[in-house]
Residue frames relative to the residue before (quaternion, step in Angstrom):
aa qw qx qy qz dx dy dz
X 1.0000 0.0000 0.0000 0.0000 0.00 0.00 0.00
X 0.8855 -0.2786 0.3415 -0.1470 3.07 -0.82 0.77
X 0.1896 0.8281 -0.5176 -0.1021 3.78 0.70 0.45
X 0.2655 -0.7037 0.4773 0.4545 3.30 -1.41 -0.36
X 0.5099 -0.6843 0.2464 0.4593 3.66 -0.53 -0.26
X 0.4697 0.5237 -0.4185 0.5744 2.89 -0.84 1.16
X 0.7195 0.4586 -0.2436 0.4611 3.56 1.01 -0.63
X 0.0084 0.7054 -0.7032 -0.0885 4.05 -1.04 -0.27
X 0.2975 -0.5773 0.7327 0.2033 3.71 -1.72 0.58
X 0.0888 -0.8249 0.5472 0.1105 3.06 -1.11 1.04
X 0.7732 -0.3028 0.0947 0.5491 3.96 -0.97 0.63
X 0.7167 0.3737 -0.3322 0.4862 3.77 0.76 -0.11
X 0.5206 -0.7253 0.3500 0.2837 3.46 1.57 0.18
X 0.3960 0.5634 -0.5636 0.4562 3.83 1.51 0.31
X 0.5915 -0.5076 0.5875 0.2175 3.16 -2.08 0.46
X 0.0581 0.7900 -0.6034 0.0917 3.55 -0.10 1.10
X 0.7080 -0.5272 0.4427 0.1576 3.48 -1.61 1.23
X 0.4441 -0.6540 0.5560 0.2568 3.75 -0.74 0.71
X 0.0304 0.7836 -0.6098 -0.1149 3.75 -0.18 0.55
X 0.3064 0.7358 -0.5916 0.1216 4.09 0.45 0.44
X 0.8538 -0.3536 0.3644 0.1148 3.20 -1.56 0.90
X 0.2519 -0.7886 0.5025 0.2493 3.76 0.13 0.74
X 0.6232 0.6727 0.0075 0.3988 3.17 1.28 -1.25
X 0.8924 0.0979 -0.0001 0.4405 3.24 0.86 -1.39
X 0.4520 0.6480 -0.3912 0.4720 3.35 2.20 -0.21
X 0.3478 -0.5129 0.5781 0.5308 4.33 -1.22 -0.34
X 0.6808 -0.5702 0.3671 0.2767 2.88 -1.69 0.61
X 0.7931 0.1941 -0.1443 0.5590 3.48 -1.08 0.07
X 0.3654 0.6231 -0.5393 0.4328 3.93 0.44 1.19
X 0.0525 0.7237 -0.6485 -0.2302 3.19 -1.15 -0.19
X 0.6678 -0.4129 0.3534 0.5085 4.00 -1.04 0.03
X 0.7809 -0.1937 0.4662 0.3678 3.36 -2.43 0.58
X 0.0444 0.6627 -0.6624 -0.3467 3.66 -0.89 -0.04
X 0.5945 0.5037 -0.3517 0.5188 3.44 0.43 0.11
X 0.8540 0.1009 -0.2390 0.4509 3.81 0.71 0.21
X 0.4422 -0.7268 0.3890 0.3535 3.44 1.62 0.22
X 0.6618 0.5597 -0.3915 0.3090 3.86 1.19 -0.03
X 0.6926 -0.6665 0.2321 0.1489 3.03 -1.04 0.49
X 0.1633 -0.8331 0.3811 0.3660 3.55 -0.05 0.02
X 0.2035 -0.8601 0.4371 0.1663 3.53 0.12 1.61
X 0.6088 -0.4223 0.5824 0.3344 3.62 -1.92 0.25
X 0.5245 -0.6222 0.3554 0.4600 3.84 -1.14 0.78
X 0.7100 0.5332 -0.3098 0.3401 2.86 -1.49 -0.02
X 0.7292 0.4811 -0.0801 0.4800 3.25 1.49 -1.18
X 0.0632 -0.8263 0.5585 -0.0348 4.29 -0.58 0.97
X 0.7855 0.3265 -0.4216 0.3141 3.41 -1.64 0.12
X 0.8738 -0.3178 0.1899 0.3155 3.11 -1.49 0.75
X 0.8037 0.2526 -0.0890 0.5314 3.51 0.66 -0.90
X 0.2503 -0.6874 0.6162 0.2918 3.75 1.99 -0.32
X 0.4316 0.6385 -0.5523 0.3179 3.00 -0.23 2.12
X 0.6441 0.5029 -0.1250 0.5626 3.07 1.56 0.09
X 0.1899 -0.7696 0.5116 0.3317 3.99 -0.43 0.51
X 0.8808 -0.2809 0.3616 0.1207 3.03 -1.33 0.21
X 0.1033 -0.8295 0.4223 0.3506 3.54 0.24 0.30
X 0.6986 0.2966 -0.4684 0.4523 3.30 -1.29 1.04
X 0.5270 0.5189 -0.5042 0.4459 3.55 1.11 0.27
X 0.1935 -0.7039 0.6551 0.1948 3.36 -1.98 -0.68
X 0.5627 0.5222 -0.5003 0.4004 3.55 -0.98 -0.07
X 0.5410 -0.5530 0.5546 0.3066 3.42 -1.68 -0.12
X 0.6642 -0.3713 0.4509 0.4666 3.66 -1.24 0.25
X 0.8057 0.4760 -0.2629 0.2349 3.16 0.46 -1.17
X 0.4766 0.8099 0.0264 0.3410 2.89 1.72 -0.67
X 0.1670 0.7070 -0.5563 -0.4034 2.49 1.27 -2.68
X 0.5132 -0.4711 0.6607 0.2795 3.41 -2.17 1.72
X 0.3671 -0.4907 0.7886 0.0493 3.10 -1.70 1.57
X 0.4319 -0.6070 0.6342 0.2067 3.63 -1.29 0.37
X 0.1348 -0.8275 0.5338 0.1102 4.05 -0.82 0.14
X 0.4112 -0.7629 0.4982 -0.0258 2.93 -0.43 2.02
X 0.0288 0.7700 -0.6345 0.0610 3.40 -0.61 1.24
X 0.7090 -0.5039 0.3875 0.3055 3.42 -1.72 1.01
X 0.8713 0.3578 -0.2347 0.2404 3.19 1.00 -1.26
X 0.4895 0.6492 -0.4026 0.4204 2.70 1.64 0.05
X 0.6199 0.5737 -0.2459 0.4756 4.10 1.09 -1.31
X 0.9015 0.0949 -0.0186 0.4219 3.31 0.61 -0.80
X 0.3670 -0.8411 0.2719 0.2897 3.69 -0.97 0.67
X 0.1301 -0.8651 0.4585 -0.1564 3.06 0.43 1.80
């Protein structure tokens, strides 16, 4: 059968809702159906793209800003 979108089979094979992030998923995406993850906005991670990035900042809502360090730009 069939998914719809929006939908994924998890390891027990049930049809399970997309739960991604309004905020942190790209638009007009829906989840893996076959891994239930999301497909997140940069900056942006975890399953559902709820979380920024380490080295980032801001809120999902927001969008994770990346954080530009010296030592990284230059050879200091």
């Amino acid at each position: 059968m069939a998914l719809n979108d929006g939908h994924w089979k998890n390891k027990n094979k049930d049809c399970v809702k997309c739960n991604c992030s309004e905020y942190g998923s790209v638009e007009n995406t829906y989840c893996d159906k076959e891994s239930g993850r999301c497909y997140c906005k940069p900056g942006v991670t975890g399953d559902n793209c709820d979380t920024c990035l380490p080295h980032h900042y801001g809120t999902i809502q927001s969008g994770c800003k990346g954080i530009v360090s010296k030592h990284y730009c230059c050879n200091l």
